[in-house]
TORKOL-4160 file (C-alpha; in steps of 0.2 Angstrom, whole numbers, padded with zeros to 4 digits, m for minus):
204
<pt num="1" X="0000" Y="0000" Z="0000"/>
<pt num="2" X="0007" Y="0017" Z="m0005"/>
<pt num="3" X="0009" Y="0030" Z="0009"/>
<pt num="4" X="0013" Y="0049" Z="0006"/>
<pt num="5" X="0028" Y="0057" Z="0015"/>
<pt num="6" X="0029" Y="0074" Z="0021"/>
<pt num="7" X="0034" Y="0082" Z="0008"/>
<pt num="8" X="0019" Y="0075" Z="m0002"/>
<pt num="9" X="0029" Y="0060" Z="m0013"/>
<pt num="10" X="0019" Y="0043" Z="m0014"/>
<pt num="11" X="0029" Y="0027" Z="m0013"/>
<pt num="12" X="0029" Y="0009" Z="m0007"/>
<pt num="13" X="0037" Y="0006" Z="0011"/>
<pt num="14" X="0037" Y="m0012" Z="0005"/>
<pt num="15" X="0051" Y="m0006" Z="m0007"/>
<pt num="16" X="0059" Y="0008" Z="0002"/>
<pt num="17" X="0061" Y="0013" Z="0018"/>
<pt num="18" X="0062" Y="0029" Z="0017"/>
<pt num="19" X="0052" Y="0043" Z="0002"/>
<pt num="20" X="0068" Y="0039" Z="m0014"/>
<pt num="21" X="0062" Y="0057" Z="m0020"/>
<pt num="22" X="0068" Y="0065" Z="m0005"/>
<pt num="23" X="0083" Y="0056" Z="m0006"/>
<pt num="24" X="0102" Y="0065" Z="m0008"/>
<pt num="25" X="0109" Y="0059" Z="m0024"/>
<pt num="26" X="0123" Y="0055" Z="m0014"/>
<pt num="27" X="0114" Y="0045" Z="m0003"/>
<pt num="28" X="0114" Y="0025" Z="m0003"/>
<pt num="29" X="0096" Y="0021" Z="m0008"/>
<pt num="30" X="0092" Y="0003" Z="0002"/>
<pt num="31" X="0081" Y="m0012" Z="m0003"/>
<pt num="32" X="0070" Y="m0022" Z="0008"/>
<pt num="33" X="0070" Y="m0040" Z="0003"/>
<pt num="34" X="0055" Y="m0051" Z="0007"/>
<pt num="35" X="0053" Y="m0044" Z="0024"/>
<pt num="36" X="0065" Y="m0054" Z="0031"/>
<pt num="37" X="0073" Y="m0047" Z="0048"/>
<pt num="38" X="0090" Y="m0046" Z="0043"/>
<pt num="39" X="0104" Y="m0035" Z="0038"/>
<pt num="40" X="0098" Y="m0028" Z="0020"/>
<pt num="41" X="0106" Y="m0037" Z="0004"/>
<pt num="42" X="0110" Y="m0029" Z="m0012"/>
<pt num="43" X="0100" Y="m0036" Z="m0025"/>
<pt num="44" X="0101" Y="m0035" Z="m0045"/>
<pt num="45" X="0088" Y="m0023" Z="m0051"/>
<pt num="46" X="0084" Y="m0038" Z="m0063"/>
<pt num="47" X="0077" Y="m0047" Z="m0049"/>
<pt num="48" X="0069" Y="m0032" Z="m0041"/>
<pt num="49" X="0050" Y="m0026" Z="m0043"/>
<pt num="50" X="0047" Y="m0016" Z="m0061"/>
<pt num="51" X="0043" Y="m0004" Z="m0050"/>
<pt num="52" X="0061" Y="m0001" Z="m0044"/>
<pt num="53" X="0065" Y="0002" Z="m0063"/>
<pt num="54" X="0055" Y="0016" Z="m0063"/>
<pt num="55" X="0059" Y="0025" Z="m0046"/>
<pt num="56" X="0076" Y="0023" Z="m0051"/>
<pt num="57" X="0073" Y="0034" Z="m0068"/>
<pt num="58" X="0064" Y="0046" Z="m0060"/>
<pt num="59" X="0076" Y="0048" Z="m0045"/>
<pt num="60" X="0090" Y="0050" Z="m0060"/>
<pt num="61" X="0081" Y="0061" Z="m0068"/>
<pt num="62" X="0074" Y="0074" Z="m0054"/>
<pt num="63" X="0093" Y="0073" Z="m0047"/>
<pt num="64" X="0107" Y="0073" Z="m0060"/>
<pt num="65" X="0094" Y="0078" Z="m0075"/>
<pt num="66" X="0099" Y="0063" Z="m0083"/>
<pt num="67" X="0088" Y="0052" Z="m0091"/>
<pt num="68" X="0087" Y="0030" Z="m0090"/>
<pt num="69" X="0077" Y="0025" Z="m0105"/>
<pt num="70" X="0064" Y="0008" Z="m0100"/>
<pt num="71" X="0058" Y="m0004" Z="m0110"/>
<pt num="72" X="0042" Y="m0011" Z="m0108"/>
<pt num="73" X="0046" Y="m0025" Z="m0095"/>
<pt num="74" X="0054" Y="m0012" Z="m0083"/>
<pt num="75" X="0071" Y="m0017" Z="m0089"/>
<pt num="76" X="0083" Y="m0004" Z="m0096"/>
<pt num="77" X="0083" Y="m0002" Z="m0115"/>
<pt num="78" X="0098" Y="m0006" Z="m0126"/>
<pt num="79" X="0091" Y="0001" Z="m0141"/>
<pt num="80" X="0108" Y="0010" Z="m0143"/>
<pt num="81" X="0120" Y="0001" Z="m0155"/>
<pt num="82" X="0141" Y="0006" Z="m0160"/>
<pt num="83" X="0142" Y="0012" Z="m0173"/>
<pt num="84" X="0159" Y="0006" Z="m0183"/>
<pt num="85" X="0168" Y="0017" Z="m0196"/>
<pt num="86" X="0187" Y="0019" Z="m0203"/>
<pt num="87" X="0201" Y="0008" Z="m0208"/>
<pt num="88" X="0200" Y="m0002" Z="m0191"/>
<pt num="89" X="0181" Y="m0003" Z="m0191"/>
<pt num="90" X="0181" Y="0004" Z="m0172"/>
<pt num="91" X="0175" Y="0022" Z="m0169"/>
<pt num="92" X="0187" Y="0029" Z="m0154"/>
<pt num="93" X="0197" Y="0012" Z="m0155"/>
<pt num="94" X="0217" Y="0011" Z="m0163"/>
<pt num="95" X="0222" Y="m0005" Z="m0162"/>
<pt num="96" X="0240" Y="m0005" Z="m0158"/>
<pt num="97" X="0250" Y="m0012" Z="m0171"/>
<pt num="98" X="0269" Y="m0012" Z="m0163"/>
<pt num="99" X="0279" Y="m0005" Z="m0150"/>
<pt num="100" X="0294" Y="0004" Z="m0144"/>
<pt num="101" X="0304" Y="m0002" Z="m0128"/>
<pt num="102" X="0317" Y="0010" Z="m0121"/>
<pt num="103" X="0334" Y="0001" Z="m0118"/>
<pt num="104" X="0343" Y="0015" Z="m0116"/>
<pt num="105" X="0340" Y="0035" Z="m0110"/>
<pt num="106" X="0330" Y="0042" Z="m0097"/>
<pt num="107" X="0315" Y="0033" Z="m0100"/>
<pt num="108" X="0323" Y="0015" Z="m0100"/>
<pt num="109" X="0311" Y="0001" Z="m0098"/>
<pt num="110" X="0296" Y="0011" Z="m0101"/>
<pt num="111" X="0286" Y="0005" Z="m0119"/>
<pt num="112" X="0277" Y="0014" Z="m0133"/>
<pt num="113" X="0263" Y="0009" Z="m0141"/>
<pt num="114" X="0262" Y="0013" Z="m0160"/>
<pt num="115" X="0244" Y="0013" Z="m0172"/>
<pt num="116" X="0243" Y="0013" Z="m0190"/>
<pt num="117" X="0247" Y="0030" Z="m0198"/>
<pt num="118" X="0261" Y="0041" Z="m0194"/>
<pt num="119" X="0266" Y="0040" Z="m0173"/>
<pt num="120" X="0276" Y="0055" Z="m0171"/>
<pt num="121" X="0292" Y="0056" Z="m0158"/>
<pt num="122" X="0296" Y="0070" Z="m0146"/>
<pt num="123" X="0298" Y="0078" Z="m0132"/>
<pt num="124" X="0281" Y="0086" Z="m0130"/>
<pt num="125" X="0266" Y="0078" Z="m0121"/>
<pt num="126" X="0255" Y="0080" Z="m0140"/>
<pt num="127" X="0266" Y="0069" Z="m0149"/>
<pt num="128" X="0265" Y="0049" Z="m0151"/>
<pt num="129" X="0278" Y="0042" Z="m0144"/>
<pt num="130" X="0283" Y="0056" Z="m0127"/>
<pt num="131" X="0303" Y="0056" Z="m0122"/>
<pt num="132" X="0302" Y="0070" Z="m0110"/>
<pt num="133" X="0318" Y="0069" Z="m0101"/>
<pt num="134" X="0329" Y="0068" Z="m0116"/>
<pt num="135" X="0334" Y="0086" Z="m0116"/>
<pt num="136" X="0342" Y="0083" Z="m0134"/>
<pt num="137" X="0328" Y="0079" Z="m0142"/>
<pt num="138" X="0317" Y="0090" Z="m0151"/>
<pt num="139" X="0300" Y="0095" Z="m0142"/>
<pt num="140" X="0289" Y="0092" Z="m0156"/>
<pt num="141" X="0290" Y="0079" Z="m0172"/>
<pt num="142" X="0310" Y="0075" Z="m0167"/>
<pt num="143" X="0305" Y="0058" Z="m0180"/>
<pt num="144" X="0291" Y="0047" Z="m0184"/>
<pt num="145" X="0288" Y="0029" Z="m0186"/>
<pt num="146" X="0273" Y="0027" Z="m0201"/>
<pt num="147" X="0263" Y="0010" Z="m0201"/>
<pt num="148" X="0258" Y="0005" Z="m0218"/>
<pt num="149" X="0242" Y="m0005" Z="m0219"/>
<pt num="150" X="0240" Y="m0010" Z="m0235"/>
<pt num="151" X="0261" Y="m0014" Z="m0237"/>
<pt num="152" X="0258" Y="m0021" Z="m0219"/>
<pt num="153" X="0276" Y="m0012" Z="m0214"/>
<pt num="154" X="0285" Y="0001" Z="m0204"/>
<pt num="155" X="0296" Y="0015" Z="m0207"/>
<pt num="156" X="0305" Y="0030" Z="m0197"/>
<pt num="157" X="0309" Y="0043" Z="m0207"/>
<pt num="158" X="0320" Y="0058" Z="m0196"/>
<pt num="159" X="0307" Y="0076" Z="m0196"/>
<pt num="160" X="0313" Y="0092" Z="m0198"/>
<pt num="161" X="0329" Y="0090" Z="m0201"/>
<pt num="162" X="0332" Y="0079" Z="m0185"/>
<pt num="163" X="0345" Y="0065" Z="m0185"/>
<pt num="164" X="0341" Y="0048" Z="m0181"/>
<pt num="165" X="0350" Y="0032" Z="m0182"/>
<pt num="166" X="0343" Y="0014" Z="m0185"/>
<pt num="167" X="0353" Y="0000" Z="m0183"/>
<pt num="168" X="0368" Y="0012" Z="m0179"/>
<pt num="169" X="0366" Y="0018" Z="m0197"/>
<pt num="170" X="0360" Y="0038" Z="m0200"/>
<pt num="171" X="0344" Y="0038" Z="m0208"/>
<pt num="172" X="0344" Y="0052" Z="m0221"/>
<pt num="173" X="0325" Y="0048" Z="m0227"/>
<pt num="174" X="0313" Y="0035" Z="m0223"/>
<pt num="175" X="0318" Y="0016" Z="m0216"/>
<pt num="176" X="0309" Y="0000" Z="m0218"/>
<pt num="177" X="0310" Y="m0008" Z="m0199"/>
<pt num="178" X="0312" Y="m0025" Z="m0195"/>
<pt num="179" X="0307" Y="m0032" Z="m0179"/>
<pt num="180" X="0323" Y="m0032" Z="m0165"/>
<pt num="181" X="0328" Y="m0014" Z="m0175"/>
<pt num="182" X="0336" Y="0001" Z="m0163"/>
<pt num="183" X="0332" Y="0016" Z="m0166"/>
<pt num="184" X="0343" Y="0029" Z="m0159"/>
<pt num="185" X="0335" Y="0049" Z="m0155"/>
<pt num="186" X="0347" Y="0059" Z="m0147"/>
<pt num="187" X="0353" Y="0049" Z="m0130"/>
<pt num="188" X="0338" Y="0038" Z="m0129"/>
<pt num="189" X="0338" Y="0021" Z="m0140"/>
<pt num="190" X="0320" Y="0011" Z="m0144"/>
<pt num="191" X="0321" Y="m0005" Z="m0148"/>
<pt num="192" X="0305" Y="m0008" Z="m0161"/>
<pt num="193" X="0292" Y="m0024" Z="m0159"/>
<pt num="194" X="0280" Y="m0027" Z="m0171"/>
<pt num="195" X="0266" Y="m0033" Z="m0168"/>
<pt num="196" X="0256" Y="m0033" Z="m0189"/>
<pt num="197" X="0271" Y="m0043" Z="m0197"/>
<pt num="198" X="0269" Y="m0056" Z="m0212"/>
<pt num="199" X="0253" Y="m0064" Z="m0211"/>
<pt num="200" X="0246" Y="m0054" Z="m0194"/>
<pt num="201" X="0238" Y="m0039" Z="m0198"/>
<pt num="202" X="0220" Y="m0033" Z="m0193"/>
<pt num="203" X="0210" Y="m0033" Z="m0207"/>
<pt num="204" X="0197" Y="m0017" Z="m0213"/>
Protein backbone atom coordinates (compact mmCIF):
# COMPACT_ATOMS: atom_id res chain seq x y z
CA UNK A 1 0.00 0.00 0.00
CA UNK A 2 1.49 3.33 -1.01
CA UNK A 3 1.89 6.03 1.81
CA UNK A 4 2.59 9.78 1.23
CA UNK A 5 5.70 11.48 3.02
CA UNK A 6 5.87 14.76 4.16
CA UNK A 7 6.72 16.44 1.51
CA UNK A 8 3.83 15.08 -0.44
CA UNK A 9 5.75 11.97 -2.51
CA UNK A 10 3.90 8.55 -2.85
CA UNK A 11 5.84 5.46 -2.59
CA UNK A 12 5.75 1.72 -1.47
CA UNK A 13 7.30 1.19 2.20
CA UNK A 14 7.33 -2.39 1.08
CA UNK A 15 10.16 -1.17 -1.36
CA UNK A 16 11.75 1.69 0.37
CA UNK A 17 12.22 2.62 3.60
CA UNK A 18 12.36 5.88 3.48
CA UNK A 19 10.48 8.61 0.47
CA UNK A 20 13.60 7.77 -2.86
CA UNK A 21 12.38 11.44 -3.90
CA UNK A 22 13.61 12.96 -0.96
CA UNK A 23 16.64 11.12 -1.17
CA UNK A 24 20.40 13.06 -1.61
CA UNK A 25 21.72 11.75 -4.85
CA UNK A 26 24.60 11.01 -2.73
CA UNK A 27 22.81 8.91 -0.59
CA UNK A 28 22.83 5.08 -0.51
CA UNK A 29 19.11 4.18 -1.61
CA UNK A 30 18.36 0.52 0.41
CA UNK A 31 16.20 -2.47 -0.67
CA UNK A 32 14.03 -4.39 1.64
CA UNK A 33 14.08 -7.99 0.64
CA UNK A 34 11.02 -10.26 1.42
CA UNK A 35 10.69 -8.71 4.70
CA UNK A 36 12.99 -10.77 6.29
CA UNK A 37 14.52 -9.46 9.60
CA UNK A 38 17.90 -9.16 8.67
CA UNK A 39 20.83 -6.95 7.52
CA UNK A 40 19.60 -5.55 4.10
CA UNK A 41 21.11 -7.43 0.80
CA UNK A 42 22.07 -5.87 -2.39
CA UNK A 43 20.03 -7.18 -4.94
CA UNK A 44 20.26 -7.07 -9.03
CA UNK A 45 17.70 -4.56 -10.23
CA UNK A 46 16.81 -7.55 -12.65
CA UNK A 47 15.46 -9.36 -9.80
CA UNK A 48 13.74 -6.33 -8.26
CA UNK A 49 10.01 -5.30 -8.57
CA UNK A 50 9.31 -3.22 -12.11
CA UNK A 51 8.58 -0.77 -10.03
CA UNK A 52 12.12 -0.28 -8.83
CA UNK A 53 13.04 0.44 -12.50
CA UNK A 54 10.94 3.15 -12.55
CA UNK A 55 11.71 5.04 -9.10
CA UNK A 56 15.28 4.70 -10.26
CA UNK A 57 14.65 6.73 -13.53
CA UNK A 58 12.77 9.21 -12.04
CA UNK A 59 15.15 9.61 -9.05
CA UNK A 60 18.10 9.99 -12.03
CA UNK A 61 16.29 12.19 -13.64
CA UNK A 62 14.86 14.74 -10.71
CA UNK A 63 18.69 14.57 -9.38
CA UNK A 64 21.30 14.67 -11.91
CA UNK A 65 18.80 15.65 -14.96
CA UNK A 66 19.73 12.53 -16.56
CA UNK A 67 17.53 10.31 -18.22
CA UNK A 68 17.49 5.99 -18.02
CA UNK A 69 15.48 5.04 -20.94
CA UNK A 70 12.90 1.52 -20.05
CA UNK A 71 11.68 -0.90 -22.08
CA UNK A 72 8.36 -2.27 -21.64
CA UNK A 73 9.18 -4.99 -18.98
CA UNK A 74 10.74 -2.45 -16.55
CA UNK A 75 14.27 -3.41 -17.86
CA UNK A 76 16.65 -0.80 -19.17
CA UNK A 77 16.69 -0.43 -23.03
CA UNK A 78 19.55 -1.23 -25.27
CA UNK A 79 18.23 0.21 -28.19
CA UNK A 80 21.67 2.07 -28.68
CA UNK A 81 23.98 0.29 -30.97
CA UNK A 82 28.27 1.16 -31.98
CA UNK A 83 28.45 2.37 -34.70
CA UNK A 84 31.70 1.26 -36.58
CA UNK A 85 33.58 3.37 -39.14
CA UNK A 86 37.34 3.83 -40.51
CA UNK A 87 40.22 1.68 -41.53
CA UNK A 88 39.92 -0.47 -38.28
CA UNK A 89 36.18 -0.52 -38.15
CA UNK A 90 36.21 0.72 -34.35
CA UNK A 91 34.93 4.49 -33.85
CA UNK A 92 37.42 5.86 -30.83
CA UNK A 93 39.46 2.31 -31.06
CA UNK A 94 43.43 2.24 -32.60
CA UNK A 95 44.46 -0.99 -32.40
CA UNK A 96 47.91 -1.08 -31.62
CA UNK A 97 50.05 -2.34 -34.19
CA UNK A 98 53.76 -2.48 -32.58
CA UNK A 99 55.78 -1.07 -30.05
CA UNK A 100 58.83 0.74 -28.84
CA UNK A 101 60.84 -0.37 -25.59
CA UNK A 102 63.44 1.92 -24.24
CA UNK A 103 66.86 0.20 -23.70
CA UNK A 104 68.62 3.06 -23.16
CA UNK A 105 68.08 6.93 -22.00
CA UNK A 106 65.93 8.30 -19.46
CA UNK A 107 62.95 6.70 -20.09
CA UNK A 108 64.69 2.92 -20.01
CA UNK A 109 62.18 0.10 -19.51
CA UNK A 110 59.10 2.28 -20.25
CA UNK A 111 57.28 0.92 -23.87
CA UNK A 112 55.40 2.80 -26.50
CA UNK A 113 52.57 1.79 -28.27
CA UNK A 114 52.39 2.65 -31.98
CA UNK A 115 48.85 2.57 -34.45
CA UNK A 116 48.53 2.69 -37.92
CA UNK A 117 49.48 6.04 -39.61
CA UNK A 118 52.28 8.18 -38.73
CA UNK A 119 53.14 8.01 -34.69
CA UNK A 120 55.16 11.05 -34.16
CA UNK A 121 58.43 11.21 -31.67
CA UNK A 122 59.21 14.05 -29.30
CA UNK A 123 59.51 15.59 -26.36
CA UNK A 124 56.11 17.25 -26.03
CA UNK A 125 53.12 15.67 -24.14
CA UNK A 126 51.09 16.10 -27.95
CA UNK A 127 53.30 13.74 -29.70
CA UNK A 128 52.90 9.89 -30.11
CA UNK A 129 55.62 8.45 -28.78
CA UNK A 130 56.54 11.12 -25.38
CA UNK A 131 60.57 11.20 -24.33
CA UNK A 132 60.46 13.99 -21.95
CA UNK A 133 63.59 13.76 -20.17
CA UNK A 134 65.72 13.59 -23.11
CA UNK A 135 66.71 17.27 -23.29
CA UNK A 136 68.39 16.51 -26.88
CA UNK A 137 65.51 15.81 -28.35
CA UNK A 138 63.33 18.08 -30.21
CA UNK A 139 59.94 18.97 -28.46
CA UNK A 140 57.79 18.33 -31.21
CA UNK A 141 58.05 15.86 -34.41
CA UNK A 142 62.05 15.03 -33.41
CA UNK A 143 61.03 11.61 -36.01
CA UNK A 144 58.25 9.36 -36.77
CA UNK A 145 57.66 5.89 -37.13
CA UNK A 146 54.67 5.35 -40.11
CA UNK A 147 52.62 1.90 -40.16
CA UNK A 148 51.52 1.03 -43.58
CA UNK A 149 48.32 -0.95 -43.73
CA UNK A 150 48.02 -1.93 -47.04
CA UNK A 151 52.27 -2.84 -47.31
CA UNK A 152 51.58 -4.24 -43.88
CA UNK A 153 55.20 -2.47 -42.85
CA UNK A 154 57.04 0.11 -40.72
CA UNK A 155 59.15 2.98 -41.43
CA UNK A 156 61.08 5.97 -39.46
CA UNK A 157 61.88 8.68 -41.33
CA UNK A 158 63.95 11.53 -39.28
CA UNK A 159 61.37 15.23 -39.17
CA UNK A 160 62.55 18.49 -39.50
CA UNK A 161 65.74 17.95 -40.20
CA UNK A 162 66.41 15.78 -37.02
CA UNK A 163 69.08 13.01 -36.91
CA UNK A 164 68.15 9.56 -36.24
CA UNK A 165 70.02 6.35 -36.30
CA UNK A 166 68.53 2.71 -36.92
CA UNK A 167 70.52 0.02 -36.54
CA UNK A 168 73.57 2.49 -35.88
CA UNK A 169 73.21 3.70 -39.37
CA UNK A 170 71.96 7.63 -39.91
CA UNK A 171 68.81 7.57 -41.50
CA UNK A 172 68.77 10.35 -44.11
CA UNK A 173 65.03 9.67 -45.46
CA UNK A 174 62.52 7.07 -44.57
CA UNK A 175 63.55 3.26 -43.17
CA UNK A 176 61.85 -0.02 -43.51
CA UNK A 177 62.04 -1.56 -39.81
CA UNK A 178 62.45 -4.99 -38.98
CA UNK A 179 61.40 -6.36 -35.74
CA UNK A 180 64.62 -6.32 -33.07
CA UNK A 181 65.68 -2.80 -34.97
CA UNK A 182 67.24 0.11 -32.57
CA UNK A 183 66.46 3.24 -33.29
CA UNK A 184 68.57 5.79 -31.86
CA UNK A 185 67.10 9.90 -31.00
CA UNK A 186 69.48 11.77 -29.33
CA UNK A 187 70.56 9.87 -25.95
CA UNK A 188 67.56 7.58 -25.74
CA UNK A 189 67.63 4.18 -27.96
CA UNK A 190 64.04 2.21 -28.81
CA UNK A 191 64.11 -1.07 -29.50
CA UNK A 192 61.03 -1.57 -32.18
CA UNK A 193 58.37 -4.80 -31.80
CA UNK A 194 55.93 -5.38 -34.19
CA UNK A 195 53.25 -6.62 -33.66
CA UNK A 196 51.19 -6.65 -37.77
CA UNK A 197 54.15 -8.62 -39.46
CA UNK A 198 53.75 -11.28 -42.46
CA UNK A 199 50.67 -12.88 -42.20
CA UNK A 200 49.15 -10.88 -38.71
CA UNK A 201 47.60 -7.71 -39.69
CA UNK A 202 43.94 -6.63 -38.67
CA UNK A 203 42.05 -6.65 -41.47
CA UNK A 204 39.32 -3.46 -42.56
Amino acid sequence: MAVKCKNGHWYDPNVFRSCPHCKKKNETLSLMVDNVEEDDKTVSIMDADLSLGEQLSEIVQENIGGEIPMDALGGFSDDDKTVSFGFFGVAGVQPVTGWLVCQTGEERGKDYRLHAGKNFIGRSNTMDVVLIDDKTIARNKHASVTYDPKGNAFYVTPEGGNTVYVAGELAGEAVKLSAGDVITIGKTELVFIPYCEEERKWQE
